[in-house]
Every structure is written in structure tokens, then in C-alpha cells.
VOLOPA-600284 format. One record per atom (N, C-alpha, C): residue in one letter; x negated, y, z negated. Coordinates in steps of 0.001 Angstrom, whole numbers, plus 500000, padded with zeros to 6 digits. Last residue first. Example, Ala and Ser with C-alpha at 12.3 -4.5 7.8 and 13.67 -1.06 7.14 Angstrom:
REM residues 2
S487150497750492920 S486330498940492860 S487100500030492130 A486810494310492200 A487700495500492200 A486800496700492200 
END
This chain:
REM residues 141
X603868816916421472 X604790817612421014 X604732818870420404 X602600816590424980 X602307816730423449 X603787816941422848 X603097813839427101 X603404815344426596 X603114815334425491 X600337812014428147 X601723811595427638 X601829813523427209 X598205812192431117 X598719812187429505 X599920812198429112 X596177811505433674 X597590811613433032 X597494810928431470 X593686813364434829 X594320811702434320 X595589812492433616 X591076814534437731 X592399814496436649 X592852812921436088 X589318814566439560 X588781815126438206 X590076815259437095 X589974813520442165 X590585815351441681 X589938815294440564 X588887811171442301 X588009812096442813 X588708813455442850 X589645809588439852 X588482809981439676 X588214811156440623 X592910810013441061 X592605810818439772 X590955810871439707 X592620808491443343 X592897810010443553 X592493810488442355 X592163805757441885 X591203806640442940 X591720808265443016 X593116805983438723 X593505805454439826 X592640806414441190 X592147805852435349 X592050806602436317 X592188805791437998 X591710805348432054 X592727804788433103 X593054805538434375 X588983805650431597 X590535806918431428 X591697806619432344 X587249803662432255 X587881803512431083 X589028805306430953 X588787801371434836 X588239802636434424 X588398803113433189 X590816799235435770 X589090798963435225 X588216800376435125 X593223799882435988 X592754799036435389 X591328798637434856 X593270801702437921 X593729802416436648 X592870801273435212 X591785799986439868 X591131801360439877 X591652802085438109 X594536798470439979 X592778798122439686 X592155798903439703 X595919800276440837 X596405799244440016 X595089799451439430 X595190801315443931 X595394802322442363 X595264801762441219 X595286799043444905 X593868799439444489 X593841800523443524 X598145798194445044 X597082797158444086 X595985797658444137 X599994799790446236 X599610800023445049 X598613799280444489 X600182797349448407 X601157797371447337 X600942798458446402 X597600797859449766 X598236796356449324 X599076796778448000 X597044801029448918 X596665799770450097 X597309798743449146 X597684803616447349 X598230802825448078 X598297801472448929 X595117804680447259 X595442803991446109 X596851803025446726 X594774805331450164 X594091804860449789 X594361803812448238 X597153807443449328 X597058806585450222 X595991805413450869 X596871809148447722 X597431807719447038 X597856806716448867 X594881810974448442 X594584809569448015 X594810808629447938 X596960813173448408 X596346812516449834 X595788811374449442 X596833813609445186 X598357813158446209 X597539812663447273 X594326814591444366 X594815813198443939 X595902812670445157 X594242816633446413 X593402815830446674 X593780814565445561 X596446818222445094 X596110817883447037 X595291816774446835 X595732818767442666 X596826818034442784 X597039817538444598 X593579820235443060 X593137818601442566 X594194817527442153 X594394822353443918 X593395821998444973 X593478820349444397 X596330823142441747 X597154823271443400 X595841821977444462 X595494821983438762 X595789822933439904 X596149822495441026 X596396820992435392 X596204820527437089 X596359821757437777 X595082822541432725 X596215822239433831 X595484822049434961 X592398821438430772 X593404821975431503 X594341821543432324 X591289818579429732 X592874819236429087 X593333820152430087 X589337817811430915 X588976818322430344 X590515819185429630 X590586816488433770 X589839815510432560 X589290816424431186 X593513818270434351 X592171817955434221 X591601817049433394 X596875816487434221 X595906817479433908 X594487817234434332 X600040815598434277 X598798815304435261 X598082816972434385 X602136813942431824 X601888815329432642 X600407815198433045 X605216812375430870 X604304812273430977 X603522813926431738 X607843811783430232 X607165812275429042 X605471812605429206 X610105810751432256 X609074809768431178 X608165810115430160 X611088813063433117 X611688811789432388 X611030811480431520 X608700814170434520 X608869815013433345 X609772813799432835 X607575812163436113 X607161812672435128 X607555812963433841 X609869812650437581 X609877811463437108 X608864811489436052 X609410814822438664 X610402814927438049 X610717813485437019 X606253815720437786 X607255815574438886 X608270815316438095 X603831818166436479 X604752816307436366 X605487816845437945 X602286820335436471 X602297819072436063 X602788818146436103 X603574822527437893 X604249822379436806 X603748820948435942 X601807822745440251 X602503823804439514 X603627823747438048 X601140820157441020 X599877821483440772 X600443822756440538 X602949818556441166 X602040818315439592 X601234819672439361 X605210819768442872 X605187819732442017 X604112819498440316 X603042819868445387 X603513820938444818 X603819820882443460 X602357816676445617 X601016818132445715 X601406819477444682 X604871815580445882 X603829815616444850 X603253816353444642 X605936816908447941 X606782816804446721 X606105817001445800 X604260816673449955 X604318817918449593 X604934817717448461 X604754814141450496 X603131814550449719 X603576815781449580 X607163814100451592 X606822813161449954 X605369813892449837 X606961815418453747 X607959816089452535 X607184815094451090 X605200813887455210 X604754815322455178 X605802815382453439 X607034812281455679 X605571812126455147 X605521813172454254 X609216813142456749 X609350812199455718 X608275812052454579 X609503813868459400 X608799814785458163 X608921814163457164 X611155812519461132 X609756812318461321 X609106813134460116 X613776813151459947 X613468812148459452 X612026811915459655 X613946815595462112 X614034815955460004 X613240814787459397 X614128814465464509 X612994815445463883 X612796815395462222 X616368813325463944 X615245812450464329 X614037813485463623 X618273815271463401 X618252814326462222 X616373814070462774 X617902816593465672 X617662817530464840 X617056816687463684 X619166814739467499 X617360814683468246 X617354816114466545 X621552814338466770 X620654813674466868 X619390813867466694 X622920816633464616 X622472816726466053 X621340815514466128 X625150816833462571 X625076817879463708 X624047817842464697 X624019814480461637 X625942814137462588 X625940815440462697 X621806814468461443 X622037813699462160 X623608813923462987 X622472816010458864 X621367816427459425 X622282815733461168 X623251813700457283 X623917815334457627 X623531816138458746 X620637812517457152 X622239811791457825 X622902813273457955 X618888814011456040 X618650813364457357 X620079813120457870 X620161814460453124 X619688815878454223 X619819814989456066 X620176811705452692 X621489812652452560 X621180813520453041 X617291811359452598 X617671810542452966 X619238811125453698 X616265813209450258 X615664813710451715 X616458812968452696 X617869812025448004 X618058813103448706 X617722813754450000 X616655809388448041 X618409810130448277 X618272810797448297 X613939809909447966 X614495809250449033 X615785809128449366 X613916811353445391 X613141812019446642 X613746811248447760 X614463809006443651 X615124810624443980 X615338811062445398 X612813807153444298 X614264807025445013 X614593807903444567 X610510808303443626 X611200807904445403 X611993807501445156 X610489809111440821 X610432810302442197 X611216809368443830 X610812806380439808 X611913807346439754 X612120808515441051 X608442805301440497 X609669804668440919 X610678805460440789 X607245806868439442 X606851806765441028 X607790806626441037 X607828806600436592 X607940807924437171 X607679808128438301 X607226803859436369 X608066804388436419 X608798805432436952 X604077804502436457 X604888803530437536 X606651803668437115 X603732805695433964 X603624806077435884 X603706805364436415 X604395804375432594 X605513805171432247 X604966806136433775 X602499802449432309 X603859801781432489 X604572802936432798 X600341803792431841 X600259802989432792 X602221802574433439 X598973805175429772 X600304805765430611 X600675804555431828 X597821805185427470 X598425804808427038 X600047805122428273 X595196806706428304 X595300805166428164 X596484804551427877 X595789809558427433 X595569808968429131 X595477807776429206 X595515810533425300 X597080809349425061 X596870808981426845 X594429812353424823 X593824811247423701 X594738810161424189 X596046815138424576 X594970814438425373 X594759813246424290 X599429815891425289 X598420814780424224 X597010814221424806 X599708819041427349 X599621817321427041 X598989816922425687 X602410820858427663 X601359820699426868 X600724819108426977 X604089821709430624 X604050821071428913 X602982820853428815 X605007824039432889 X603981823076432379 X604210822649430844 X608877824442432776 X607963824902432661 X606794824128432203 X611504825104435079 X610676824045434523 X609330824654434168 
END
């Protein structure tokens, strides 16, 4: 998989197609880490239990890793979309950590402060994105 190019000019125009691409990553990410756990489980209880307490840990690493080395996630890449700097470069490793740890904060009541945060900023920017210095763009062609 290799970074794509973004459409800068098109960070207003992502709202629907990242919430998609959430919705896509977790239930990827959640059959599969989900199918590791149960396998996991019927060679050893207390092995599954352990596997399943990393749950966290694995979904922020999913994110962290994937946007700050290839820009998207996998749901991303579906939807056409790619995490960059506010200035076009590529997302890095440090401002793909610090958007991902956020979305737990953007996370409170449903997603509803990311929501409103994407909603009333003009680069449609959700808390993690103002304080990594990144927004999401649609892929160039």
C-alpha cells in the first residue's frame, strides 16, 4: 500500500466518507481482532482473556500506525480518502499519535464532540485533527 496524493481543497467535502471509513475500520478491525481472541481462547482461556484485554491498545495502534505511514486506513483507502498536514504534507508517525489518542476526547457522547468540532471549524477539523495540525482530504487523482 502505498501514501496517495491528496486533493487539498476537498477537506470540506469529507464528512460522510469518515464516518464511513470508521465504520468500515471497526468492524474490520473488530472481525478480525475478534476471530484472533476466540482462537485464541479455545487454546487457552487466561491466553484469549489476555489477547482480548489489548483491544485498546490494538485499535489505537491500528490507527496511529496505519494514517502515519500510509495515510488512510483501510477504510480510508475504500472511501478515497487520506489524513495529511494542514499544509498538504504527509501525516507523520507524531501527528498521527496525537490525532488517534484524541479520538477519545472526540469520542465523548457518541462521537458528538468530534461531530461538532468537524462541524463548526472552518477545515472541517475534529479535536484530534486541530491539535495534530492535520485534516482529511479526498485522494487526488
Amino acid at each position: 500500500m502505498e501514501r496517495p496524493r491528496p486533493r487539498m481543497g476537498t477537506h470540506t467535502e469529507t464528512l460522510l466518507p469518515r464516518i464511513g471509513a470508521f465504520l468500515l475500520d471497526v468492524i474490520l478491525l473488530g472481525f478480525a481482532f475478534g476471530l484472533l481472541v476466540v482462537i485464541t481462547s479455545i487454546i487457552s482461556d487466561a491466553l484469549g482473556l489476555l489477547l482480548a484485554s489489548l483491544a485498546p491498545i490494538v485499535f489505537f495502534a491500528y490507527f496511529i500506525y496505519m494514517e502515519g505511514t500510509y495515510g488512510q486506513t483501510v477504510g480510508k483507502r475504500f472511501l478515497g480518502i487520506v489524513v495529511v498536514m494542514e499544509d498538504g504534507s504527509p501525516c507523520d508517525m507524531k501527528a498521527s499519535a496525537i490525532r488517534n489518542v484524541l479520538r477519545i476526547v472526540d469520542g465523548l457522547f457518541g462521537y458528538l464532540v468530534g461531530l461538532v468540532a468537524i462541524l463548526l471549524t472552518d477545515d472541517d477539523q475534529r479535536v484530534g485533527d486541530l491539535v495534530g495540525d492535520t485534516v482529511v482530504a479526498r485522494v487526488g487523482k
